[in-house]
C-alpha angles and dihedrals in degrees: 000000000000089000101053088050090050092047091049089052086054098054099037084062098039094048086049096048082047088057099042086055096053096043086054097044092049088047085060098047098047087044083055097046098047081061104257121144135264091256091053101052088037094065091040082062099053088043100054096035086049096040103024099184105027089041098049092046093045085053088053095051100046097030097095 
């Protein structure tokens, strides 16, 4: 019993760190791709890899 809850926690956090690597890395592509500069989406990817929801949903907000 103790093993399958330890293995669900495992994969919950690694799911969520999986999914906090693609969002950034998107972030930083569509930044790249709407003509910003390195800095800029440098900094995007930091944000949202440092700070996975607010940043995400900041980057949403601001991105247009």
């Amino acid at each position: 019993m103790e093993a399958i809850f330890m293995l669900t926690v495992f994969l919950l956090i690694f799911g969520g760190f999986i999914l906090n690597v693609i969002t950034s890395i998107w972030c930083y592509r569509d930044s790249m791709r709407k003509g910003n500069s390195k800095e800029y989406s440098l900094l995007v990817l930091v944000a949202t890899l440092f700070f996975p929801v607010v940043g995400f949903i900041i980057y949403l907000f601001i991105r247009n």
